[in-house]
N, C-alpha and C positions, 0 to 999 in steps of 0.2 A: 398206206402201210401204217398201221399203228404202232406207237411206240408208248413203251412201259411207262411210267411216273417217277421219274427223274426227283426224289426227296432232296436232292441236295439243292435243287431250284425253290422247293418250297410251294406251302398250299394255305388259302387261306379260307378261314370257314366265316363267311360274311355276316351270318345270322349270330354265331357267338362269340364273333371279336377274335376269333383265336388264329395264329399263325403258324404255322411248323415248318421247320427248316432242317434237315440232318447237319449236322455236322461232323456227325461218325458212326462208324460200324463197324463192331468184330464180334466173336463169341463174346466177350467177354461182358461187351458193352453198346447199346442203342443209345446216341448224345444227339439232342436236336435243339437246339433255341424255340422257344416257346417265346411269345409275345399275345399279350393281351391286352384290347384295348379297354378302352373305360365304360363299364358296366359290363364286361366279358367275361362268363365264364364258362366252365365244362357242361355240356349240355345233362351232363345224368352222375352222380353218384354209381361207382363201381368197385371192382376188385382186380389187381393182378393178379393168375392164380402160380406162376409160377417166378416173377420177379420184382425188385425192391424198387421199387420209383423213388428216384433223390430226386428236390427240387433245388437249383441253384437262382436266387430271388438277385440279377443285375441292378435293376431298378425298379422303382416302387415296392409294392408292398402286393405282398396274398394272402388272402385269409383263404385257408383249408380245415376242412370239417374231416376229422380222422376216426372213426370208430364213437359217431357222436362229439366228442373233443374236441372245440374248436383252438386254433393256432393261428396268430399272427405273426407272418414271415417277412424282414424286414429287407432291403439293401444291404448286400455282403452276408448274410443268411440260410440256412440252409433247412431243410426238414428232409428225413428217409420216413416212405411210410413204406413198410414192411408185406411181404407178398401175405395176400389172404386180407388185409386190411379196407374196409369199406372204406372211401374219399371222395370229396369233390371240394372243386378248387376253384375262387371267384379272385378277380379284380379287386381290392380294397380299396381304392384311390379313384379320384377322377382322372387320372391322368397313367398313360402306357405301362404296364404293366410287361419285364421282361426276364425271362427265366431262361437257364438251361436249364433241362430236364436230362436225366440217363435212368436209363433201365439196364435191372442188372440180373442175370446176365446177359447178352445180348440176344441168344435163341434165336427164331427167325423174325424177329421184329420188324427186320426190313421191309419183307416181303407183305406181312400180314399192313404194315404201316401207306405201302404204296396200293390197296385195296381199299385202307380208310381216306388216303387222299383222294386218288381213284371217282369215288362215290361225291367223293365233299368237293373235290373239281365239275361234275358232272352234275351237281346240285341234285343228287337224289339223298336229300336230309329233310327231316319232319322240321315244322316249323317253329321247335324250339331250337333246332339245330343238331341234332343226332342224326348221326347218316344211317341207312337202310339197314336196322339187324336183322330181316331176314336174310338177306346178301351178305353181309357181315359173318352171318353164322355159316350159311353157303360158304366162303370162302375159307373160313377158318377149317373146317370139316376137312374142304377139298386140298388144302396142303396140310392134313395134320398138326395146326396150328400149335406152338408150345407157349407164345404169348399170346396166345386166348384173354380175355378180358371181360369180365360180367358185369351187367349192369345188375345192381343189386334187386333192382323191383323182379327180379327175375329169380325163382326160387334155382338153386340148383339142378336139381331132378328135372326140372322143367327146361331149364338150359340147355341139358345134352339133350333130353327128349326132342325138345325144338330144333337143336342143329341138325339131328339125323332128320327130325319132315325136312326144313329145309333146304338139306342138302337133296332130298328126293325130288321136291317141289323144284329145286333151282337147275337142276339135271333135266328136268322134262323142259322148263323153258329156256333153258339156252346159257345159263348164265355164266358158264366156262369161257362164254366169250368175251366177257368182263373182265374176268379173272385173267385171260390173254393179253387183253388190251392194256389194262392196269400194271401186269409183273413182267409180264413179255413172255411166260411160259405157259404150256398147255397143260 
């Protein structure tokens, strides 16, 4: 029997240092511990398109690139980059890097979030460490995603164009059974 992806266990993506851990979930609010190791970062520059990503910096330091704009984020620290805003977000230090992160507002984060663990437990990620966006966009498609997430090198128009091949593509080969396996739901 397969069981869903347990966020509050946590997942870790080997190739880019990174950790995720829920800590919480309601409408209002998706809160995970994020930890990064040294030379760790987000594998792609992206967008929220419908929520605010707060970073909460516990220890060391992060440097985030916001809209071009680079920001150094220290211990006790905080930065919101605002929905619709291009980011990506590296390690500054040689040493552990830990944040809580929230998204606001919570939306289905959970669900779309135990597809990206899902993927990144199952080691289907490129070898900079991006996990599968055709699956990725599969997934999003197939429950209506509201925390959808673009990676910027990806025009818009081209984004939804892609989710709907996708979702056609990932519908002939099977890939609901992922989406089962990962959320627990059909």
């Amino acid at each position: 029997m397969n069981m869903a992806v347990t966020l509050y266990d946590g997942f870790t993506n080997k190739i880019t240092g990174e950790t995720f851990r829920c800590i919480s979930f309601d409408r209002y609010a998706f809160r995970f511990d994020w930890t990064v190791e040294p030379k760790g970062y987000i594998p792609f520059e992206h967008i929220h398109l419908k929520q605010d990503e707060i970073f909460y910096v516990k220890t060391g330091e992060m440097r985030i690139i916001i809209d071009d704009e680079e920001h150094i984020i220290r211990e006790g620290q905080r930065i919101t980059v605002q929905k619709g805003k291009r980011h990506i977000a590296y390690n500054n230090r040689p040493s552990r890097l830990e944040c809580m992160v929230e998204y606001t507002p919570g939306l289905d984060t959970y669900k779309f979030f135990q597809c990206f663990g899902g993927l990144t437990i199952d080691g289907d990620i490129s070898k900079n460490g991006t996990v599968n966006i055709p699956k990725m966009l599969y997934f999003g498609k197939k429950m209506k995603a509201q925390s959808m997430v673009r990676p910027t090198n990806i025009p818009a128009p081209l984004f939804y164009l892609a989710g709907n091949f996708f979702f056609i593509i990932g519908t002939i080969r099977g890939w609901n059974k992922l989406f089962t396996k990962y959320t627990g739901k059909a």
